[in-house]
ZAZALO-803388 format. One record per residue (C-alpha): residue in three letters; y, x, z. Coordinates in nm, 2 decimals, always signed. Layout:
BEGIN
<atom><nukol>ALA</nukol><py>Y</py><px>X</px><pz>Z</pz></atom>
...
//
This chain:
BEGIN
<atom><nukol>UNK</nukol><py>+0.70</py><px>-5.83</px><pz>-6.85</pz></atom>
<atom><nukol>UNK</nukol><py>+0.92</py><px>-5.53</px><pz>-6.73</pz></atom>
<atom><nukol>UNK</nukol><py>+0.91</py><px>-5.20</px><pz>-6.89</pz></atom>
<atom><nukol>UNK</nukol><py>+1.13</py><px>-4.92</px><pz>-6.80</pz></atom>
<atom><nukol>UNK</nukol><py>+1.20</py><px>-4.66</px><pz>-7.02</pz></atom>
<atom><nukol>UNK</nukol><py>+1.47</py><px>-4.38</px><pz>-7.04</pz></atom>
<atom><nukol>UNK</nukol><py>+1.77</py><px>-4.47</px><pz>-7.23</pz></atom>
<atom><nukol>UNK</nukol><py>+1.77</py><px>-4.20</px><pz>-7.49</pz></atom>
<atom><nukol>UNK</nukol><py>+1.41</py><px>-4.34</px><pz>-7.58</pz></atom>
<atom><nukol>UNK</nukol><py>+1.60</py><px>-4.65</px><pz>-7.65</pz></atom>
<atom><nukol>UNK</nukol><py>+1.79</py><px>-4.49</px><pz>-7.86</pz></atom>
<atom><nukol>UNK</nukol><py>+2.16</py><px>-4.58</px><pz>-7.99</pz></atom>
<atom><nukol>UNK</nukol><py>+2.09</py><px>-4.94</px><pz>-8.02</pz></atom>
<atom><nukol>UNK</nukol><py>+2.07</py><px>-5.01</px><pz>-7.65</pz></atom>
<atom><nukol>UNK</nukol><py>+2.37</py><px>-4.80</px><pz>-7.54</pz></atom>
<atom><nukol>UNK</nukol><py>+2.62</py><px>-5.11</px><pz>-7.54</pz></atom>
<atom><nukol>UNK</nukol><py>+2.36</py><px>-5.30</px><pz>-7.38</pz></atom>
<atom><nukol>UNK</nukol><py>+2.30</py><px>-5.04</px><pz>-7.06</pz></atom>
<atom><nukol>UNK</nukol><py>+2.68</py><px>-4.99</px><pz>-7.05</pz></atom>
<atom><nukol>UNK</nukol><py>+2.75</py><px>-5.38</px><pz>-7.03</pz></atom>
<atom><nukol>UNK</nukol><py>+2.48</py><px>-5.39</px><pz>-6.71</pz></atom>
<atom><nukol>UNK</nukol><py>+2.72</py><px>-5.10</px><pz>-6.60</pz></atom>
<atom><nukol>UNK</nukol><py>+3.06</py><px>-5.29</px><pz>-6.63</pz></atom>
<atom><nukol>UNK</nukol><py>+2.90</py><px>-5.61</px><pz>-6.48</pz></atom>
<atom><nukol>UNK</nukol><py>+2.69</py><px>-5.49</px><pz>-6.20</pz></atom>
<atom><nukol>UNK</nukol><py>+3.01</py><px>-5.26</px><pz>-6.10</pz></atom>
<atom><nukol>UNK</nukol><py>+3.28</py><px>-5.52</px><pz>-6.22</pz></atom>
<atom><nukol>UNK</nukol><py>+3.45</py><px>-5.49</px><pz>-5.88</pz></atom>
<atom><nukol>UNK</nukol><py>+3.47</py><px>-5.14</px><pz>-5.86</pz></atom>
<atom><nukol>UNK</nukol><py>+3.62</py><px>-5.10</px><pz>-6.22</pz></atom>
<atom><nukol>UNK</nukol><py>+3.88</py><px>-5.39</px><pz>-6.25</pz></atom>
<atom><nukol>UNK</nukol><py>+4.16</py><px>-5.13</px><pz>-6.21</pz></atom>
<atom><nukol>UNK</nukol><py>+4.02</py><px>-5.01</px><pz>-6.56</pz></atom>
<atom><nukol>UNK</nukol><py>+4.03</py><px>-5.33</px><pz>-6.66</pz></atom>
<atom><nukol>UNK</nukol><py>+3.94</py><px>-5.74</px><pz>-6.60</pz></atom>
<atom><nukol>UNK</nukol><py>+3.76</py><px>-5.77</px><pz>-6.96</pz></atom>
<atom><nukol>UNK</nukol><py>+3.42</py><px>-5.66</px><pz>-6.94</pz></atom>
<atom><nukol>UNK</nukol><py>+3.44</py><px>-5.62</px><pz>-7.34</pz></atom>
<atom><nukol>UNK</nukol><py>+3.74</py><px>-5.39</px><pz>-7.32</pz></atom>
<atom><nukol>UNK</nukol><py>+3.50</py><px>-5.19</px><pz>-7.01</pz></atom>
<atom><nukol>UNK</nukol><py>+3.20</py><px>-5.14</px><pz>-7.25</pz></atom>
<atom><nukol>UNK</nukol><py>+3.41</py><px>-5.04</px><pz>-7.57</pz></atom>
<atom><nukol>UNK</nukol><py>+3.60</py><px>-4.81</px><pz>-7.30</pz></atom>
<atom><nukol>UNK</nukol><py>+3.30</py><px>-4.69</px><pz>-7.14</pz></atom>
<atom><nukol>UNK</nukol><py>+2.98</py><px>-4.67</px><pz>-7.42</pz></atom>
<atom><nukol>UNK</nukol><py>+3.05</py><px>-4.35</px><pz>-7.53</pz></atom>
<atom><nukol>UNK</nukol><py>+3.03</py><px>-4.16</px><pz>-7.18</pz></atom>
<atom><nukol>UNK</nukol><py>+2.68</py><px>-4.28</px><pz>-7.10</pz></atom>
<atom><nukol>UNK</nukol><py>+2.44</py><px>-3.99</px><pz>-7.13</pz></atom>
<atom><nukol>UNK</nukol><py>+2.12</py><px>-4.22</px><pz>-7.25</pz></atom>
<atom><nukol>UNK</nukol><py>+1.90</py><px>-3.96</px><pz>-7.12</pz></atom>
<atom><nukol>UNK</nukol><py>+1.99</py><px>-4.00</px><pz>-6.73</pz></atom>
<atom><nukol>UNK</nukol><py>+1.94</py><px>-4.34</px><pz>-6.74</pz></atom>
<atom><nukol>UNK</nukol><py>+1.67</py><px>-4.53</px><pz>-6.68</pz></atom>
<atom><nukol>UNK</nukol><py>+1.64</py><px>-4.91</px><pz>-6.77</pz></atom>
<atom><nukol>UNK</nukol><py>+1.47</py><px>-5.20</px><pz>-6.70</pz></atom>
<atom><nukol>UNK</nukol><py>+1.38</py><px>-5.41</px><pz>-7.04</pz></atom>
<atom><nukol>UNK</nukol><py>+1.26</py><px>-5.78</px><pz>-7.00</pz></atom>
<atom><nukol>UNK</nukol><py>+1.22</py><px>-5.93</px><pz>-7.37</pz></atom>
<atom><nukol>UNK</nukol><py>+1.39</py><px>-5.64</px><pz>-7.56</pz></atom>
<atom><nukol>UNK</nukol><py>+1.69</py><px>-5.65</px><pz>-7.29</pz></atom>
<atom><nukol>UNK</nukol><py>+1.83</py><px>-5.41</px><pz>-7.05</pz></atom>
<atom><nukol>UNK</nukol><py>+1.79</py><px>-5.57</px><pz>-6.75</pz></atom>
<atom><nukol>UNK</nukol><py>+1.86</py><px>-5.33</px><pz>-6.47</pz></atom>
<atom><nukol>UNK</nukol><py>+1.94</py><px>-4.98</px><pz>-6.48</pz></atom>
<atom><nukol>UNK</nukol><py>+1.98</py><px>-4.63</px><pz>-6.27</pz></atom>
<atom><nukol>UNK</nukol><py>+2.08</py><px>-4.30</px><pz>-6.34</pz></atom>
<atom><nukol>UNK</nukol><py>+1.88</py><px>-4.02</px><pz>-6.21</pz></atom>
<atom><nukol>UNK</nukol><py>+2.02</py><px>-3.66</px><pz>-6.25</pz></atom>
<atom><nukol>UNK</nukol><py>+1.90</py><px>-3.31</px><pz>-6.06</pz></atom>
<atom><nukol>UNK</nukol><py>+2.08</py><px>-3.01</px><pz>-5.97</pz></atom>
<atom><nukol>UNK</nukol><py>+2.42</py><px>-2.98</px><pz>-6.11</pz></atom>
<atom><nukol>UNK</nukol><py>+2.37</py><px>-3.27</px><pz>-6.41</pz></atom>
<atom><nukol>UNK</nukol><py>+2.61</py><px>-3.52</px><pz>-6.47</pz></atom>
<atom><nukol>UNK</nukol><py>+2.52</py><px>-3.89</px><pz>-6.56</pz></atom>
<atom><nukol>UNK</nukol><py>+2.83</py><px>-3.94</px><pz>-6.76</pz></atom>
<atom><nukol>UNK</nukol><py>+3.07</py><px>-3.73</px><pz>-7.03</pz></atom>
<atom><nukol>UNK</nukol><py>+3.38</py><px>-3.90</px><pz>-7.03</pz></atom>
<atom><nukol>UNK</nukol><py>+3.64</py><px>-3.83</px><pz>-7.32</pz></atom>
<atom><nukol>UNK</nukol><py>+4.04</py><px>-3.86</px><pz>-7.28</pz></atom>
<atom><nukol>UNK</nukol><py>+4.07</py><px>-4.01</px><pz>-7.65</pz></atom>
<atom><nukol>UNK</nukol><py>+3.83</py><px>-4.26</px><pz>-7.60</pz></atom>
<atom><nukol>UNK</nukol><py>+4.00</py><px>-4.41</px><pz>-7.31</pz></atom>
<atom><nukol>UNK</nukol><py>+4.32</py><px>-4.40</px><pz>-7.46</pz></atom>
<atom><nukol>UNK</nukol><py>+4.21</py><px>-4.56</px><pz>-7.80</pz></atom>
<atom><nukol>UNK</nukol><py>+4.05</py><px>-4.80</px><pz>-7.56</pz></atom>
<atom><nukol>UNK</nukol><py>+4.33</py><px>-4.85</px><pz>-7.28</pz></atom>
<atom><nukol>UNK</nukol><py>+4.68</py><px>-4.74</px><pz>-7.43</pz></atom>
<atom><nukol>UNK</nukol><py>+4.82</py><px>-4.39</px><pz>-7.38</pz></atom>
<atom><nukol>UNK</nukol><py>+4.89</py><px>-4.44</px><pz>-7.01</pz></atom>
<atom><nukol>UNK</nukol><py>+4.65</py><px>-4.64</px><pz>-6.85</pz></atom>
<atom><nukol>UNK</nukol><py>+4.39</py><px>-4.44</px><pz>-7.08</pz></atom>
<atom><nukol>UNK</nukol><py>+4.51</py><px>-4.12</px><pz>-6.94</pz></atom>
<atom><nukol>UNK</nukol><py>+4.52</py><px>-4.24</px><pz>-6.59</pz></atom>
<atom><nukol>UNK</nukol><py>+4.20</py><px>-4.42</px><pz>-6.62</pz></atom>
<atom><nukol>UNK</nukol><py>+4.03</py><px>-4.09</px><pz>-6.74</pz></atom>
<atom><nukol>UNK</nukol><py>+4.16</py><px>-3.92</px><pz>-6.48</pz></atom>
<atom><nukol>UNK</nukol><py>+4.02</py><px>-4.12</px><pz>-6.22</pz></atom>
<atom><nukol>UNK</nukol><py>+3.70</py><px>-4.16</px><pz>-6.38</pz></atom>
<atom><nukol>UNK</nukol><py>+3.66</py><px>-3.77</px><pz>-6.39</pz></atom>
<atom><nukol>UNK</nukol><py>+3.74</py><px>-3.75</px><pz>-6.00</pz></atom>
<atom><nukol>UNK</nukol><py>+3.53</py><px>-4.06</px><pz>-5.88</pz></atom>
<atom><nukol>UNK</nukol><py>+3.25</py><px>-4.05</px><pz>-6.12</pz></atom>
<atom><nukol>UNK</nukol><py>+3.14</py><px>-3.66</px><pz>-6.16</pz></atom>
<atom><nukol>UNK</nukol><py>+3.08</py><px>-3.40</px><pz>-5.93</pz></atom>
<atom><nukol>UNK</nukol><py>+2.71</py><px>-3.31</px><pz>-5.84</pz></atom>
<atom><nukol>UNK</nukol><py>+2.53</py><px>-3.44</px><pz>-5.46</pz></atom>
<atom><nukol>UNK</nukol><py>+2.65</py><px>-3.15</px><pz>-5.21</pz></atom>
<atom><nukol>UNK</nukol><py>+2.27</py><px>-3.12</px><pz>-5.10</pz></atom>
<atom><nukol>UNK</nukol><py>+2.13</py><px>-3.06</px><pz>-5.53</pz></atom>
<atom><nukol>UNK</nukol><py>+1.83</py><px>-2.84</px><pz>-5.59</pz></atom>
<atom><nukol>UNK</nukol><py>+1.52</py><px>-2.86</px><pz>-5.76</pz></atom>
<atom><nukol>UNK</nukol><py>+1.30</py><px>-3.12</px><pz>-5.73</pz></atom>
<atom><nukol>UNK</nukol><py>+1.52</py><px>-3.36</px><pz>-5.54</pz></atom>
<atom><nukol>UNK</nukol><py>+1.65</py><px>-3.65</px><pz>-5.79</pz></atom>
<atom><nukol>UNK</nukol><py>+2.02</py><px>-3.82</px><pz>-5.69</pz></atom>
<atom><nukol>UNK</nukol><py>+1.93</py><px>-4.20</px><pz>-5.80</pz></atom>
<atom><nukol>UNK</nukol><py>+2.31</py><px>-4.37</px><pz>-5.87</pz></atom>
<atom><nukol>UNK</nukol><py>+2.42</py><px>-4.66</px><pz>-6.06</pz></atom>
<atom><nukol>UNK</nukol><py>+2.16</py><px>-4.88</px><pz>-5.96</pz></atom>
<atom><nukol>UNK</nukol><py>+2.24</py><px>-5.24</px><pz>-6.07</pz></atom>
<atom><nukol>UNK</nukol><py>+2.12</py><px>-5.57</px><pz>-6.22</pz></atom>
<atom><nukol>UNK</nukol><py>+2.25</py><px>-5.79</px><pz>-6.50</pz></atom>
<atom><nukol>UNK</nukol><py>+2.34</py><px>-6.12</px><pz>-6.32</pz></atom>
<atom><nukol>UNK</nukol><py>+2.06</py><px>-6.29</px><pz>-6.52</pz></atom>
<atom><nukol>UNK</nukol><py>+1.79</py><px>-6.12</px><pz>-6.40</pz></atom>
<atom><nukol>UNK</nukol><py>+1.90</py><px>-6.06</px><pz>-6.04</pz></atom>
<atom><nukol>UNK</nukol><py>+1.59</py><px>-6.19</px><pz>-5.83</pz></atom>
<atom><nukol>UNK</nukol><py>+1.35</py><px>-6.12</px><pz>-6.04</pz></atom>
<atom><nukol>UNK</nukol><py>+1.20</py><px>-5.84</px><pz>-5.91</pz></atom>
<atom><nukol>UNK</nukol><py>+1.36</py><px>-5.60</px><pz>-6.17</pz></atom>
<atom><nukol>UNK</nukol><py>+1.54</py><px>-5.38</px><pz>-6.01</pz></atom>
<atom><nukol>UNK</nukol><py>+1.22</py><px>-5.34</px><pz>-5.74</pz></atom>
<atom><nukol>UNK</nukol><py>+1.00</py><px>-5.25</px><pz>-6.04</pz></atom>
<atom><nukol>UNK</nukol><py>+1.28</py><px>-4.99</px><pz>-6.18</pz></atom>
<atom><nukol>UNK</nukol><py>+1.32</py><px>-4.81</px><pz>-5.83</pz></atom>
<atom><nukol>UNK</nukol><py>+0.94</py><px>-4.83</px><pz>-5.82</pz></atom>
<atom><nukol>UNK</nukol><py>+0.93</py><px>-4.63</px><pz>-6.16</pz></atom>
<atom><nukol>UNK</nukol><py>+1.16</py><px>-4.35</px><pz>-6.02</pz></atom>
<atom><nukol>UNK</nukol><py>+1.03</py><px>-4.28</px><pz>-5.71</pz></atom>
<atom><nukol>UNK</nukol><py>+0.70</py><px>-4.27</px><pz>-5.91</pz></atom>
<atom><nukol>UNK</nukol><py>+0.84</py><px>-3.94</px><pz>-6.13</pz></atom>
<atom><nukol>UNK</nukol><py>+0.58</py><px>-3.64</px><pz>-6.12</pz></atom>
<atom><nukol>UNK</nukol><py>+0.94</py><px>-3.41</px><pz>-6.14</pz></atom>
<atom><nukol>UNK</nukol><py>+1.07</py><px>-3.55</px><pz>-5.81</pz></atom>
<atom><nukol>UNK</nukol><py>+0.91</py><px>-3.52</px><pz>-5.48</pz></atom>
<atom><nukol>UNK</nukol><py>+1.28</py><px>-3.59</px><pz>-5.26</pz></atom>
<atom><nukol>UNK</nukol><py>+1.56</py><px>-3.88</px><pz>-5.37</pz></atom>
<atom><nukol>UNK</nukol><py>+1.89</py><px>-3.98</px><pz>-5.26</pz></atom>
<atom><nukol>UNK</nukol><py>+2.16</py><px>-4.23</px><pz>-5.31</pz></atom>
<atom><nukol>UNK</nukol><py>+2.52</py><px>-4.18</px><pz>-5.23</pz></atom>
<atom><nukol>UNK</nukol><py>+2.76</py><px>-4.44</px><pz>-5.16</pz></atom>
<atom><nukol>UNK</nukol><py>+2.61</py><px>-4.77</px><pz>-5.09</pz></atom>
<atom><nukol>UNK</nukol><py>+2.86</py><px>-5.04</px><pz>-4.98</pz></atom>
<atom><nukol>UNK</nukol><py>+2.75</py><px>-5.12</px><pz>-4.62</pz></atom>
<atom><nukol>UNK</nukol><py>+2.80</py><px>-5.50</px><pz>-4.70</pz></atom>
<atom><nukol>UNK</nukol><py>+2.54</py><px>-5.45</px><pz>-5.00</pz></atom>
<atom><nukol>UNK</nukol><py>+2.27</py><px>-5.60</px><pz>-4.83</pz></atom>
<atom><nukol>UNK</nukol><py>+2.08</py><px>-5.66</px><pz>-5.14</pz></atom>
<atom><nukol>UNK</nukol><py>+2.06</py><px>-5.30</px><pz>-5.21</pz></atom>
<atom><nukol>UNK</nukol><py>+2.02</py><px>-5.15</px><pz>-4.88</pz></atom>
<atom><nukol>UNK</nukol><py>+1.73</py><px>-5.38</px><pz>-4.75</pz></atom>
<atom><nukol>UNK</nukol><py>+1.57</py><px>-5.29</px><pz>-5.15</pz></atom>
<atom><nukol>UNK</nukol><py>+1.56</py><px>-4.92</px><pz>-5.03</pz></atom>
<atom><nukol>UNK</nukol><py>+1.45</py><px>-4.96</px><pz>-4.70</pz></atom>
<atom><nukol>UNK</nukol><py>+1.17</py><px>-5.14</px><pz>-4.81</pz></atom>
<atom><nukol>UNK</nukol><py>+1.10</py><px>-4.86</px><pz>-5.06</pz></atom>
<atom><nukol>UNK</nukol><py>+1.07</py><px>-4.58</px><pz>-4.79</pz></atom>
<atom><nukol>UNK</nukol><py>+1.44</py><px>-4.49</px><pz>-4.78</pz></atom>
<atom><nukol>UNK</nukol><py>+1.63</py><px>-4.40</px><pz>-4.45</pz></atom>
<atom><nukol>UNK</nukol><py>+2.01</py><px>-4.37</px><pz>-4.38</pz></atom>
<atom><nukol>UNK</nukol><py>+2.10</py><px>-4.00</px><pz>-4.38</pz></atom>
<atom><nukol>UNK</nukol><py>+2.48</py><px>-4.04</px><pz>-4.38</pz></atom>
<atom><nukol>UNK</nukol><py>+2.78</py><px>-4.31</px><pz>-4.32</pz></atom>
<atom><nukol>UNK</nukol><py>+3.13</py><px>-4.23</px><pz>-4.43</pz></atom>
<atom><nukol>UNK</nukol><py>+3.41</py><px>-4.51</px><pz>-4.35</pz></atom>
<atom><nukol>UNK</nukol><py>+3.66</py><px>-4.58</px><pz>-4.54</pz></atom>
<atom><nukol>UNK</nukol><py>+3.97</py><px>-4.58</px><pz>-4.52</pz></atom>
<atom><nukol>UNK</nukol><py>+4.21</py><px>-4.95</px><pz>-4.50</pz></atom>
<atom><nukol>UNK</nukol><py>+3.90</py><px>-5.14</px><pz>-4.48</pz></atom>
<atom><nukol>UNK</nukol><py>+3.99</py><px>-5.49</px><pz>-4.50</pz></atom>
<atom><nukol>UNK</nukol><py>+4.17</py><px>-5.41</px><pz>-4.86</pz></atom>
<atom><nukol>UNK</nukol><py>+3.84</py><px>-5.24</px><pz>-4.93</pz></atom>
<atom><nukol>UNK</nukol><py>+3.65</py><px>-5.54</px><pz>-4.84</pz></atom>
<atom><nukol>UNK</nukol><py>+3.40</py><px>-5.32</px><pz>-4.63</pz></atom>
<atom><nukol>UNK</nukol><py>+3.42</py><px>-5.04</px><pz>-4.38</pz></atom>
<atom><nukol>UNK</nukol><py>+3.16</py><px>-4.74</px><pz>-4.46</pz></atom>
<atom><nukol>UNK</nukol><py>+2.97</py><px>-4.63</px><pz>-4.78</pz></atom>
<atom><nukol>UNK</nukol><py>+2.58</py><px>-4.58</px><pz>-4.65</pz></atom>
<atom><nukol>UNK</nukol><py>+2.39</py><px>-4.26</px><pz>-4.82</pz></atom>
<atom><nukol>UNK</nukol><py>+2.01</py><px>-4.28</px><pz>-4.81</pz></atom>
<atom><nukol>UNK</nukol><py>+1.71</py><px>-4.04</px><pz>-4.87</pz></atom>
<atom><nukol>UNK</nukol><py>+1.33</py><px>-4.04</px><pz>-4.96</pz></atom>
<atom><nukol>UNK</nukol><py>+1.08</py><px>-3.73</px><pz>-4.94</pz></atom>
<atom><nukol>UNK</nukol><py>+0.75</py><px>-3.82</px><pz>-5.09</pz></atom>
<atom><nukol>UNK</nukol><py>+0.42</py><px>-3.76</px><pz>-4.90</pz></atom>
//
């Protein structure tokens, strides 16, 4: 069975769980950070806010999650002497800079009642199980929310885009990228929902 809660009705307990489904279901994007998904999760545990994130639990075990955030919120609180405990002086300090310039800044279009859903991804061992289905099925079903959007979808994520366009979702944007065959793909996709 698959429940999803928020992650700060989890509590403490599951944070190094949601932030290992973080570090593996984004292991690509976050090898310049590092190759070790341990070092990732000690690095990156404490800048989780647990109450932006929603996760999928199958027996007791994040399975899936997403963070949702509204207006000018932020899904994640980075600190400079965590990441250079974690990742020496330099790389730490590096590494939190880029994490502050990639990983914050609030959707252009925010206001009230339209969620930004990010951060969607799967532990490998659930992948096609229908978990991440039943977690975007749980968000879009939020009384708060009536409009969603997601930011920054791979276009070669086929998984993930054909998921939200059979949940209602259209293209609203495509941004390429720039030296696409280092990037291994050529645009990031956004995508948007208004209920009713």
């Amino acid at each position: 069975m698959i429940e999803v809660k928020r992650g700060d009705e989890l509590g403490e307990p599951y944070r190094r769980g949601i932030t290992d489904v973080l570090v593996r279901g984004f292991a690509e994007d976050f090898a310049y950070f590092s190759g070790d998904p341990r070092e990732l999760v000690d690095t990156f545990a404490h800048m989780v806010l647990l109450d932006r994130f929603y996760v999928a639990v199958v027996d007791g075990e994040p399975a899936a999650i997403a963070s949702v955030t509204e207006g000018a919120q932020e899904c994640f609180a980075p600190r400079w002497d965590e990441f250079r405990q974690h990742l020496g002086p330099v790389h730490g300090s590096t590494s939190y800079l880029i994490v502050r310039s990639q990983f914050l800044g609030t959707y252009d279009g925010a206001r009230d009642r339209l969620a930004e859903i990010g951060f969607v991804t799967t532990a490998p061992r659930f992948q096609g199980r229908g978990v991440a289905t039943a977690l975007m099925r749980h968000l879009l079903a939020l009384p708060e929310y009536e409009e969603y959007v997601l930011r920054d979808i791979k276009d070669t994520n086929a998984p993930a885009l054909g998921l939200y366009a059979k949940l209602g979702f259209g293209e609203s944007a495509r941004r390429p990228v720039r030296f696409t065959k280092r990037a291994g793909f050529s645009a990031y996709v956004s995508m948007g929902l208004v209920q009713g």
